[in-house]
C-alpha positions, 0 to 999 in steps of 0.5 A: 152361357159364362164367359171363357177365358181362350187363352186358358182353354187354348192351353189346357187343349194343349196340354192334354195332347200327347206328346207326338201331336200334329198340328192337324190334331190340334186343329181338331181339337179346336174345331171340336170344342169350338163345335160343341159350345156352338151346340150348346148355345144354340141349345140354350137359345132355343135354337134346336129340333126335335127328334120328332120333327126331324123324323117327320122331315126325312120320311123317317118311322119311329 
């Protein structure tokens, strides 16, 4: 995964919230992209599970 530069993404964030924000969407918007690349590193570490094995975990059919 390359590297990021916060300050940039931090201010694109911003910039794209319309202009009657709070402080709780932006937070949002962070918690949402923090969540993502969390997700896609892990992904890319291997650290996944299949549907198959999920299903299997919770008794769910096909």
């Amino acid at each position: 995964m390359k590297t990021i530069n916060i300050k940039e993404e931090a201010r694109r964030l911003v910039d794209q919230l319309p202009e009657n924000s709070t402080w709780d969407d932006l937070m949002h918007g962070i918690y949402v992209r923090q969540s993502v690349e969390k997700g896609l590193a892990d992904s890319e570490a291997g650290r996944t599970t299949s549907v198959e094995e999920v299903r299997e975990k919770f008794a769910l059919g096909k």
